[in-house]
SEFI-101517 format. One record per residue: residue number from 1; x, y, z of N, C-alpha, C in turn; residue in three letters. Coordinates in Angstrom, 2 decimals. Each point is the difference from the previous one (the first is absolute). Layout:
BEGIN
R  seq      n.x      n.y      n.z     ca.x     ca.y     ca.z      c.x      c.y      c.z  type
R  NUM        X        Y        Z        X        Y        Z        X        Y        Z   ALA
...
This chain:
BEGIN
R  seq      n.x      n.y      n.z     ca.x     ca.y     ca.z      c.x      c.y      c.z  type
R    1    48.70    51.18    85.88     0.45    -1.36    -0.31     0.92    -0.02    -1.22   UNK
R    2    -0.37     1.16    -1.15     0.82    -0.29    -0.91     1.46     0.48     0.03   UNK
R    3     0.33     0.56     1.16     1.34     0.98     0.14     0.85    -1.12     0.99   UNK
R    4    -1.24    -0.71     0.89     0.84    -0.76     0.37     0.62    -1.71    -0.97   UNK
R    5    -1.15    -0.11    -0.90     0.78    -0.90    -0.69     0.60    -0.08    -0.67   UNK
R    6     0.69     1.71    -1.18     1.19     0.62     0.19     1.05    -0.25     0.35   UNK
R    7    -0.67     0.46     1.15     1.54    -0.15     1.34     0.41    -1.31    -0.13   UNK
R    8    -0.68    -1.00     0.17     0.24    -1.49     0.24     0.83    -0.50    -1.18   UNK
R    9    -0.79     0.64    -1.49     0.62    -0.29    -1.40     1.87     0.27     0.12   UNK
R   10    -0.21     1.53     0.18     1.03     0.23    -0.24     0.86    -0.68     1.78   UNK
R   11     0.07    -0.24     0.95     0.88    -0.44     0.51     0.35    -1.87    -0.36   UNK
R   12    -0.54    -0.03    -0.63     0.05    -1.87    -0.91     1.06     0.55    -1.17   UNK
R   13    -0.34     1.25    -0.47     0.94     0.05    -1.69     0.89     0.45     0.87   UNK
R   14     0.85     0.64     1.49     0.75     0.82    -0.02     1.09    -1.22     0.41   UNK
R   15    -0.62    -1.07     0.64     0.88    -1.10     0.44     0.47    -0.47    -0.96   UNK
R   16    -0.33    -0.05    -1.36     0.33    -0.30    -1.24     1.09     0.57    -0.70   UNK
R   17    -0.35     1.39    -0.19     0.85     0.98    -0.71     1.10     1.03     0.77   UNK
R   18    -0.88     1.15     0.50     0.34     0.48     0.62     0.78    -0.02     1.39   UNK
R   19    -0.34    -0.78     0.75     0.47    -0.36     1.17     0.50    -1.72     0.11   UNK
R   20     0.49    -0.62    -1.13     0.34    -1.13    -0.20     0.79    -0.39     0.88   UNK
R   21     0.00    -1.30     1.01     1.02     0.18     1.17     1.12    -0.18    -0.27   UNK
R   22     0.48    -0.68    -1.41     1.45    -0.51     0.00     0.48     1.38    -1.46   UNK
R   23    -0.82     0.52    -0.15     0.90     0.69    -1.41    -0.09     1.34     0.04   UNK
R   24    -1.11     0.54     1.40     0.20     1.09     0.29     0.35     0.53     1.42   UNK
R   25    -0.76    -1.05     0.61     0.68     0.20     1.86     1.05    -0.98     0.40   UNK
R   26     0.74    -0.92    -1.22     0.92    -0.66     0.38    -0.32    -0.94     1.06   UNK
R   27    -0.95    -0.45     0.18    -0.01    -0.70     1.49    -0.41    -1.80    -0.99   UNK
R   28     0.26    -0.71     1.23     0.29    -1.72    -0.39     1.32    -0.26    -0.80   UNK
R   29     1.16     0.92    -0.02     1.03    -0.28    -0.55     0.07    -1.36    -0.03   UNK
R   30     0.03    -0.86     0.79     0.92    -1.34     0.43    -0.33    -0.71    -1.12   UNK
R   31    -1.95    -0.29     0.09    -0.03    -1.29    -0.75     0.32     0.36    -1.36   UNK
R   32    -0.26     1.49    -0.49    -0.24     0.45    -1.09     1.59    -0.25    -0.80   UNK
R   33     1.11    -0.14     0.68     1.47    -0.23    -0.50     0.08    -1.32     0.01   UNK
R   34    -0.56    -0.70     1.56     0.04    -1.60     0.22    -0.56    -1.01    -1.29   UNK
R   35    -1.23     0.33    -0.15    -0.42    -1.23    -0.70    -0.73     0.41    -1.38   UNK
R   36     0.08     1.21    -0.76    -0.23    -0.08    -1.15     0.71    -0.45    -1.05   UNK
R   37     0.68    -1.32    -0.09     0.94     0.01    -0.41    -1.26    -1.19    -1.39   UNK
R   38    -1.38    -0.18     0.54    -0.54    -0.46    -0.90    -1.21     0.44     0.34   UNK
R   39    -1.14    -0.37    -1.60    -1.37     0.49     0.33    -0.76    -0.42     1.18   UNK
R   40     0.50    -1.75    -0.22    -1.07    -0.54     1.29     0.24     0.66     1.36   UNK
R   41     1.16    -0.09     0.02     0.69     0.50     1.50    -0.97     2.03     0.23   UNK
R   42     0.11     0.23    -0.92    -0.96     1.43     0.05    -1.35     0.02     0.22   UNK
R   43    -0.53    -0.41    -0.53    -1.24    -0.77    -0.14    -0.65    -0.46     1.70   UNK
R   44     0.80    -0.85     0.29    -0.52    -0.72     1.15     0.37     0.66     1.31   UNK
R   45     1.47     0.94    -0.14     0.13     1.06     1.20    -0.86     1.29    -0.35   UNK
R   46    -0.42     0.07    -1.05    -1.24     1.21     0.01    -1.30    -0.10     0.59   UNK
R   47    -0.21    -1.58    -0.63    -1.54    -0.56     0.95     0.25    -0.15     1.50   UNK
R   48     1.14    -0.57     0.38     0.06    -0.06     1.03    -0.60     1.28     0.97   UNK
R   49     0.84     1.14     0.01     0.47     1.11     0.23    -1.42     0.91    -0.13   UNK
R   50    -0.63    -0.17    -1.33    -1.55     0.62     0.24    -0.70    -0.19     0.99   UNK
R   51    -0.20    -1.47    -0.18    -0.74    -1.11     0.86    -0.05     1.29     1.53   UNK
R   52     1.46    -0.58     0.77     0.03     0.74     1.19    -0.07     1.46    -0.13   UNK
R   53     0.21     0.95    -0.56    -0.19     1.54    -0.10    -1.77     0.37     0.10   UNK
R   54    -0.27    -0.80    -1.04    -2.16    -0.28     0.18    -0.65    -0.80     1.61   UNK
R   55     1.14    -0.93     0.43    -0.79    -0.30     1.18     0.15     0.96     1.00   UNK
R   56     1.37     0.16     0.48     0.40     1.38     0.51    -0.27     0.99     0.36   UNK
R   57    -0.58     0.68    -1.52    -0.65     1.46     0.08    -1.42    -0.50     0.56   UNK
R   58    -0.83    -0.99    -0.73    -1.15    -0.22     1.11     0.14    -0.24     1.01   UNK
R   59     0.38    -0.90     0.72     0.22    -0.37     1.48     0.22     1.30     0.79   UNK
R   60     0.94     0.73    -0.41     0.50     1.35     0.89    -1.48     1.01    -0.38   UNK
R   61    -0.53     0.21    -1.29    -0.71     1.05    -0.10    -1.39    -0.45     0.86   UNK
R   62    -0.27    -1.52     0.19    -1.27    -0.30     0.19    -0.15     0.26     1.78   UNK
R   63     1.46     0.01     0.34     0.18     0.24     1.85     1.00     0.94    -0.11   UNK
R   64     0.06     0.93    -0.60     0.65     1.26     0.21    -0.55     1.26     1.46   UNK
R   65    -1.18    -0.30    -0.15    -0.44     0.28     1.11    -0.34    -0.80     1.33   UNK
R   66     1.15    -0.87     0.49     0.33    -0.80     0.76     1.19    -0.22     0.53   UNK
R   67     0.60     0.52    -1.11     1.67     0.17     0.26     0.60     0.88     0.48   UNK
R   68     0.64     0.01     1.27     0.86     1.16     0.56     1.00     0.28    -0.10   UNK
R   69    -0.11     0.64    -0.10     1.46     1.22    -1.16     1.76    -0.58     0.31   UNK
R   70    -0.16    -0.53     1.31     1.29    -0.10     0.29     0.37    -1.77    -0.07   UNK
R   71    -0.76    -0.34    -0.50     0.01    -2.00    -0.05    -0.40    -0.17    -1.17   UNK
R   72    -0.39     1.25    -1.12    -0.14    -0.41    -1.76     1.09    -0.61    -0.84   UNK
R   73     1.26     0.40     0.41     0.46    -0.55    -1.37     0.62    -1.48     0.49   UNK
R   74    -0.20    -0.60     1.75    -0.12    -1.30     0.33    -1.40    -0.35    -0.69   UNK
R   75    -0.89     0.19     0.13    -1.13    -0.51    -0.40     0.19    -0.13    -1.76   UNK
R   76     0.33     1.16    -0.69     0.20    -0.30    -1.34     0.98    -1.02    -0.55   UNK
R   77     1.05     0.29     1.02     0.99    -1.52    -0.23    -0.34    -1.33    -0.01   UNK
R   78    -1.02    -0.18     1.38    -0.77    -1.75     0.02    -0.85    -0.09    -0.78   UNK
R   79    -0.91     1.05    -0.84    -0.60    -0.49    -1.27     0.89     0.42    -1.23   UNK
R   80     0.48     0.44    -0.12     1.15    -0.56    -1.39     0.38    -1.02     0.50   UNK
R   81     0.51    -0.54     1.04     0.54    -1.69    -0.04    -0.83    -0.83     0.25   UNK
R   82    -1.53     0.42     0.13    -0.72    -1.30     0.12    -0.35    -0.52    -1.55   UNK
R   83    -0.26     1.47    -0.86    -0.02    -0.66    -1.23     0.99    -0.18    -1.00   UNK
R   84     1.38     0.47     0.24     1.08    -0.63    -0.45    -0.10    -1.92     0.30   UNK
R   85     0.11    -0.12     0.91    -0.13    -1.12     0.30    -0.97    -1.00    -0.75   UNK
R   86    -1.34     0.59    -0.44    -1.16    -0.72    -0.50     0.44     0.28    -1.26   UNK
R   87     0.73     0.97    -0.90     0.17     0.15    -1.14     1.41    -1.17    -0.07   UNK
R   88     0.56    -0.14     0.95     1.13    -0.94    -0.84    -0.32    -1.55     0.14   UNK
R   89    -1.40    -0.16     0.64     0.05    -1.51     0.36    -0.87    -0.10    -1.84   UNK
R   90    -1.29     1.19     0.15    -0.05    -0.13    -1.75     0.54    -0.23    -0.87   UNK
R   91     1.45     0.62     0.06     0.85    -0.24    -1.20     0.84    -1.04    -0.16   UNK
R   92     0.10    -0.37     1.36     0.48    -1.24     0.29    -1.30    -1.44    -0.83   UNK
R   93    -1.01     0.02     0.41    -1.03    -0.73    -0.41     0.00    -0.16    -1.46   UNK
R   94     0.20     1.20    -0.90    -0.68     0.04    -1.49     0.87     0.45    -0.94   UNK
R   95     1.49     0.49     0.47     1.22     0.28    -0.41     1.42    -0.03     0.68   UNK
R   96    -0.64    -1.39     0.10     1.80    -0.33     0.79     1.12     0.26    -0.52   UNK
R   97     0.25    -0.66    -1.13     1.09     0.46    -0.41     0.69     1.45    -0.85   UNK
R   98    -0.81     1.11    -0.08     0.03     1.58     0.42     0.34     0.00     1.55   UNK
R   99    -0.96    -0.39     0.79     0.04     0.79     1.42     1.58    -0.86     0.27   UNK
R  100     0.58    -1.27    -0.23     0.86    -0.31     0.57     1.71     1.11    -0.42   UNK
R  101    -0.44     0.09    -1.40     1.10     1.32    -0.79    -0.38     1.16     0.99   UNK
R  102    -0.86     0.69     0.56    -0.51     1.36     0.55     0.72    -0.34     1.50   UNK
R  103     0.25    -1.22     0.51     0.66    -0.14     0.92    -0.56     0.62     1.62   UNK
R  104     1.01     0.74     0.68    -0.61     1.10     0.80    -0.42     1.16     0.03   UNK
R  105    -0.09     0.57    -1.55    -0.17     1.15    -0.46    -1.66     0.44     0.30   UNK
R  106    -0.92    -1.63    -0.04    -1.30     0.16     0.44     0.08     0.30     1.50   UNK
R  107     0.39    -0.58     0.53    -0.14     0.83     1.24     0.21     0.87     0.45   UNK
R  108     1.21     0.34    -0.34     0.61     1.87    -0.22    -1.07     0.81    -0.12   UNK
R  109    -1.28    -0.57    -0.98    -0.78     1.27    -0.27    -0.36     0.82     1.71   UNK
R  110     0.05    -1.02     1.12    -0.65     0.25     1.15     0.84     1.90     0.11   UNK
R  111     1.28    -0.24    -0.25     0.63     1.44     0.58     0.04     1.05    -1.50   UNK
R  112    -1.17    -0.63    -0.72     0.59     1.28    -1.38    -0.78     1.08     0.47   UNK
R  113     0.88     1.29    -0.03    -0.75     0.78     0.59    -1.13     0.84    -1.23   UNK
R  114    -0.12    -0.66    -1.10    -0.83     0.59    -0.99    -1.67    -0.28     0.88   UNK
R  115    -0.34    -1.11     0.50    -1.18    -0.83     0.88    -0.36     1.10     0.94   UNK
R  116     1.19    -0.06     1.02    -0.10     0.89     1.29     0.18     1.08    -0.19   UNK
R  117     0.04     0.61    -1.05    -0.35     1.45    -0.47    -1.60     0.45    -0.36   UNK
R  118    -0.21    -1.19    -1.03    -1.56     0.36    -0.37    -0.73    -0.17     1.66   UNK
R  119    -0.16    -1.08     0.73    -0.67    -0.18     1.11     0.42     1.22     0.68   UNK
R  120     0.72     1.08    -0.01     0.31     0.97     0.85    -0.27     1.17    -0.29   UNK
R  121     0.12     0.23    -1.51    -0.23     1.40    -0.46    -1.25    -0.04    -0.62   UNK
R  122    -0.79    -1.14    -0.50    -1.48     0.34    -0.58    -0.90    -1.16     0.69   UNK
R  123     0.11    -1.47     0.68    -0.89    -1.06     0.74    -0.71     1.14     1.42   UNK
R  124     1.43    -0.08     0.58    -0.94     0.82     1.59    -0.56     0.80    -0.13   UNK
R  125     0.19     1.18    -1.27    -0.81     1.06     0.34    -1.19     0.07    -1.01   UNK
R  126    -0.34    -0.91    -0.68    -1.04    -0.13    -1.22    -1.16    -0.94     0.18   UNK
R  127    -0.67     0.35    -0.79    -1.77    -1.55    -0.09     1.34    -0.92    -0.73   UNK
R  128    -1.53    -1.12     0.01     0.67    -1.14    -0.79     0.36    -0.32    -1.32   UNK
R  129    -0.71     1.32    -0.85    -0.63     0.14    -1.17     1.80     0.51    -0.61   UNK
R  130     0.09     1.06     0.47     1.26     0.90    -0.25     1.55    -0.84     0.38   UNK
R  131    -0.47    -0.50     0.94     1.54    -1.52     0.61     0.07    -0.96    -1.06   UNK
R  132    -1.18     0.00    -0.46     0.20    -1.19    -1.08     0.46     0.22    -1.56   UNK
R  133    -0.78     1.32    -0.25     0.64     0.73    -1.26     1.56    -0.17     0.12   UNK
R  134     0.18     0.53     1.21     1.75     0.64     0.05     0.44    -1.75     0.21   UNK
R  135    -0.23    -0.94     0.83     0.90    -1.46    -0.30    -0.05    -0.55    -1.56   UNK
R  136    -1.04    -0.14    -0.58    -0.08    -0.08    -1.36     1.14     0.61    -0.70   UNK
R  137    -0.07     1.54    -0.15     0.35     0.96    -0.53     1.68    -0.52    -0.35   UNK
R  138     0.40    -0.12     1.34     1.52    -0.11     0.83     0.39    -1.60    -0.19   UNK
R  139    -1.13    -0.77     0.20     0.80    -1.68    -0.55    -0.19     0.02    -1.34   UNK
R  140    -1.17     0.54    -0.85     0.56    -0.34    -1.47     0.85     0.73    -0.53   UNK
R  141     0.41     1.36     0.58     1.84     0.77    -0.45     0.46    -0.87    -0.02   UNK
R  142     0.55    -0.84     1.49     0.85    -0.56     0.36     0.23    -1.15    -0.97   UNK
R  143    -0.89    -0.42    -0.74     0.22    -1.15    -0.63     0.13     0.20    -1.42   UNK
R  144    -0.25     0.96     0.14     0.47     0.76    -1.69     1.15     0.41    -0.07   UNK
R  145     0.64     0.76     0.98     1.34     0.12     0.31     1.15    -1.59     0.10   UNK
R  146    -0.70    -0.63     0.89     0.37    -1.31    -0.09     0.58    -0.93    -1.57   UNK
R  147    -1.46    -0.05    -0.81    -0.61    -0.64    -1.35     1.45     0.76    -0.47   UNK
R  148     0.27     1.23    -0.61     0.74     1.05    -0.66     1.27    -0.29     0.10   UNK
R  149     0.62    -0.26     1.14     1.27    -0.98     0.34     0.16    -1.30    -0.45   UNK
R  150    -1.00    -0.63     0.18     0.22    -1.35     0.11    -0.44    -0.51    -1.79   UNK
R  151    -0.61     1.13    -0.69    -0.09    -0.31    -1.91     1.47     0.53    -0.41   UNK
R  152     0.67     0.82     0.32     0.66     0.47    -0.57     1.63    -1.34     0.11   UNK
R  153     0.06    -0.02     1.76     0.98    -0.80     0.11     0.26    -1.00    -0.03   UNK
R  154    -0.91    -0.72    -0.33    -0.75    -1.71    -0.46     0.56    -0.06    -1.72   UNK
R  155    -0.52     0.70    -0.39     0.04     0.59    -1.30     1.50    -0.28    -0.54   UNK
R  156     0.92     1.20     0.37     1.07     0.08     0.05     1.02    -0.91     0.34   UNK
R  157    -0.28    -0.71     1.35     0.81    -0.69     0.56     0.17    -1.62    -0.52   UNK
R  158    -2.02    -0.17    -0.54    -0.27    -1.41    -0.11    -0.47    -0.43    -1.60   UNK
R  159    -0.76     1.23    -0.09    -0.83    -0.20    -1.45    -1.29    -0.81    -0.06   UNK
R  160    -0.01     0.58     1.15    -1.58    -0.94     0.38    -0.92     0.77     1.15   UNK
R  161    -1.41    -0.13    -0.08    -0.56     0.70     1.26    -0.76    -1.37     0.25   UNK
R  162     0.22     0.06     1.29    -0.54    -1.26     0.96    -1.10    -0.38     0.94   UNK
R  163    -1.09    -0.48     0.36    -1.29     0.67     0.64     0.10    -0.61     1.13   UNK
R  164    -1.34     0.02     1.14     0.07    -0.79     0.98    -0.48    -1.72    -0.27   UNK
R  165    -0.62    -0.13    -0.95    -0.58    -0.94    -0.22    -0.39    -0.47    -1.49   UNK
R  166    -0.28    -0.73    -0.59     0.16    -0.39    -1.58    -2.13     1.51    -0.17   UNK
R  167     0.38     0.35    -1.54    -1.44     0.38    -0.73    -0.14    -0.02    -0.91   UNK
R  168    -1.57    -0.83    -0.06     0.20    -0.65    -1.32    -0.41     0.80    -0.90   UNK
R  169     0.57    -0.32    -1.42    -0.04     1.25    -1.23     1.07     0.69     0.35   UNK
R  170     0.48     0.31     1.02     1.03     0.89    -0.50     1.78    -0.27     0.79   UNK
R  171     0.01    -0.84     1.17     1.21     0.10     0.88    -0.21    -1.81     0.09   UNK
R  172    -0.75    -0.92    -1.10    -0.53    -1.68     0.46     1.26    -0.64     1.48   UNK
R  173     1.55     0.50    -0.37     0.91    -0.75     0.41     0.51     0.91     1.19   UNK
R  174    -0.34     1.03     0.52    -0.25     1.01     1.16     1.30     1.17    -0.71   UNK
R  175     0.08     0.05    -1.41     1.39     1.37    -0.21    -0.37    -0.15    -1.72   UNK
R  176     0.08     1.44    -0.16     0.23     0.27    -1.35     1.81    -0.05    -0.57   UNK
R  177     0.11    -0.15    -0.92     1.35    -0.21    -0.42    -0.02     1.58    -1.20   UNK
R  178     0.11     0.58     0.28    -0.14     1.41    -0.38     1.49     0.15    -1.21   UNK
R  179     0.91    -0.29     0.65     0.85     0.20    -1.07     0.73    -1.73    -0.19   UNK
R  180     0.48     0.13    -1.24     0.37    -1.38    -0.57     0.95    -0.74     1.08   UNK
R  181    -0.48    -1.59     0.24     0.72    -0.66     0.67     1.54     0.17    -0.18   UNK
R  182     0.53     0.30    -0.85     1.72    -0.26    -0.26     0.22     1.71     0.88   UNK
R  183    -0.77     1.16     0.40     0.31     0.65     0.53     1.14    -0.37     1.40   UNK
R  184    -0.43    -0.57     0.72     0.69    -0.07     1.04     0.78    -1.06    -0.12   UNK
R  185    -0.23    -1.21    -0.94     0.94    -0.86    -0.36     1.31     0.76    -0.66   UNK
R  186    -0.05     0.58    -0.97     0.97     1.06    -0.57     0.74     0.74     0.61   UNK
R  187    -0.80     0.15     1.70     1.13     1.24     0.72    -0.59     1.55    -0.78   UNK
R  188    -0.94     0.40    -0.54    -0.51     1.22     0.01    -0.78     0.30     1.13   UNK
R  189    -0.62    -0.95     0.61    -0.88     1.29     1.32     1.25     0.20     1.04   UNK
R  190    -0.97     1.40     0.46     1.29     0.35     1.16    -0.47    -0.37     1.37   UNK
R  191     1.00    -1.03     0.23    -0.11    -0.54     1.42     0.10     0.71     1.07   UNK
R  192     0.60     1.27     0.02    -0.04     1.09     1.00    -1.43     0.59     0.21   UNK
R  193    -1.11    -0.27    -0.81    -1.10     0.08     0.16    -0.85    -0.39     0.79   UNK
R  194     0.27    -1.35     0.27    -0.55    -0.92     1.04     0.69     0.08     1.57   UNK
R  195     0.96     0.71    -0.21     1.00    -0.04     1.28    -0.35     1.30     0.78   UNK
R  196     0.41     0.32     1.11    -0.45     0.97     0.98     0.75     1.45    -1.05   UNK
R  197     0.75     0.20    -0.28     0.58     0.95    -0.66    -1.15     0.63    -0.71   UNK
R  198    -0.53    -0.95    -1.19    -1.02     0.27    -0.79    -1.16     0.59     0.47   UNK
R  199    -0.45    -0.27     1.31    -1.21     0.72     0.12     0.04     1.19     0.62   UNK
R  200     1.13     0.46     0.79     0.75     1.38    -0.21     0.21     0.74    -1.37   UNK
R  201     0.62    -0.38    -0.88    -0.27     0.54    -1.26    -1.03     0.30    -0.32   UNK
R  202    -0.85    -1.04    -0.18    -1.54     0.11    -0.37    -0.80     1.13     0.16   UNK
R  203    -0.41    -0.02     1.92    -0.33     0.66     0.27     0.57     1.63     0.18   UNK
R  204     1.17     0.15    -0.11     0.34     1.13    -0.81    -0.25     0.82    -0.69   UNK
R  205    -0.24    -1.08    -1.03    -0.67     0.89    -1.44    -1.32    -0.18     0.23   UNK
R  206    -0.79    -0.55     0.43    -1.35    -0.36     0.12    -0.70     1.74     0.30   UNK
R  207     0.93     0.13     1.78    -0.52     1.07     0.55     0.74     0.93    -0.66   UNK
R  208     1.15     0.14    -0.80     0.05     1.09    -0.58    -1.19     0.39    -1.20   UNK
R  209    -0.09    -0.77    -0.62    -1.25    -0.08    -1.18    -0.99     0.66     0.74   UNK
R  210    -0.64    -0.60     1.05    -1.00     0.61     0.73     0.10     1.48     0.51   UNK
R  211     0.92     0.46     0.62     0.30     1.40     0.23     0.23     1.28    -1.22   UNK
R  212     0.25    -0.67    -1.38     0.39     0.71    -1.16    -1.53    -0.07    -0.24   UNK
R  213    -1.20    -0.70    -0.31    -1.06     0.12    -0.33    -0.63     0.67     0.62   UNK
R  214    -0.01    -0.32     1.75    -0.68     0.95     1.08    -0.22     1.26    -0.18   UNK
R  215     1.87     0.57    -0.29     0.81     1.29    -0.41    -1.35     0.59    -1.30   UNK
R  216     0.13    -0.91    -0.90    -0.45     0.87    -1.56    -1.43     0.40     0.44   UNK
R  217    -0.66    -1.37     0.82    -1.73     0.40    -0.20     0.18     1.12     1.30   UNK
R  218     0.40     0.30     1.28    -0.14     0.90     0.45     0.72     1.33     0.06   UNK
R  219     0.60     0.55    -1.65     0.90     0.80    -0.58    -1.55    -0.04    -1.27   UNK
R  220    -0.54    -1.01     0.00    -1.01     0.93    -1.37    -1.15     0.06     0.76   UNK
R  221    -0.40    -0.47     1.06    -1.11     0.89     0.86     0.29     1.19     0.02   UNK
């Protein structure tokens, strides 16, 4: 039991670090350029995006042995869109005006192939225990990867980080004002930040940063 909860540990940290879907397997490009252009917008396509990767991997792992080999990744497709669907009427419900900025990008999640990867390479062939480590693992990367874009270019672009919803003590009016209001009045933030350009840049250096660190710690192993 203890080797297997191990196993379970480390495939939760590998979705994290190691096997991060957007900073080391590159996968969810779209939204990850599309809509980090603020925190909330990160934030709420990360929850989203967990949400379905955790129902997913259960649904497939819990009838993995039901599923025939040649009608799986139809079958994995109608449950990523059944709970795409239930995740955007949520966000629709309790963050409209996020989900209305996120546009069709929530539904997009249906074809990200970061989802229909986990349900394929660790749901069908695993317990429920190990499917769930690895959706965890793989939606909170994703939203850390997400978060990492969306502080930096908020930041830059706006001088402000913005949430889904007001918190009190710390965000009362739903955004911190991080750098001085006359920032963007002045014409110092860079508006190329907020623009599609910017999160090409971004992520640039993001994953270069990440590959130079990767580099050192597995050069001093």
């Amino acid at each position: 039991m203890a080797d297997e909860n191990g196993s379970n540990l480390k495939q939760f940290t590998d979705g994290i670090v190691n096997n991060n879907p957007v900073l080391v397997q590159l996968l969810g490009m779209c939204p990850m350029l599309a809509i980090t252009n603020s925190v909330a917008n990160a934030l709420v396509m990360g929850a989203a995006a967990t949400f379905v990767v955790v129902m997913s991997n259960t649904i497939t792992s819990l009838l993995r042995n039901l599923i025939k080999p040649h009608v799986r990744i139809l079958i994995f497709t109608l449950t990523i869109a059944t709970f795409v669907t239930i995740a955007d009427f949520l966000l629709k419900a309790f963050v409209y005006d996020v989900a209305m900025k996120l546009g069709p990008f929530i539904p997009l999640i249906i074809v990200n192939c970061m989802i229909i990867c986990r349900a394929e390479v660790v749901a069908i062939r695993n317990g429920l225990a190990r499917s769930l480590a690895d959706a965890f693992g793989i939606g909170i990367g994703f939203t850390f990867a997400l978060l990492i874009l969306g502080v930096i270019r908020e930041l830059l672009g706006a001088g402000t980080w913005t949430f889904p919803f007001p918190i009190p003590g710390i965000a009362p009016e739903g955004f911190i004002q991080i750098m001085p209001s006359s920032f963007a009045d002045n014409g110092h933030n860079w508006v190329i930040m907020v623009l599609p350009p910017g999160a090409f840049l971004t992520l640039g250096v993001v994953i270069g940063v990440v590959n130079w660190i990767r580099s050192k710690s597995e050069g001093g192993a």
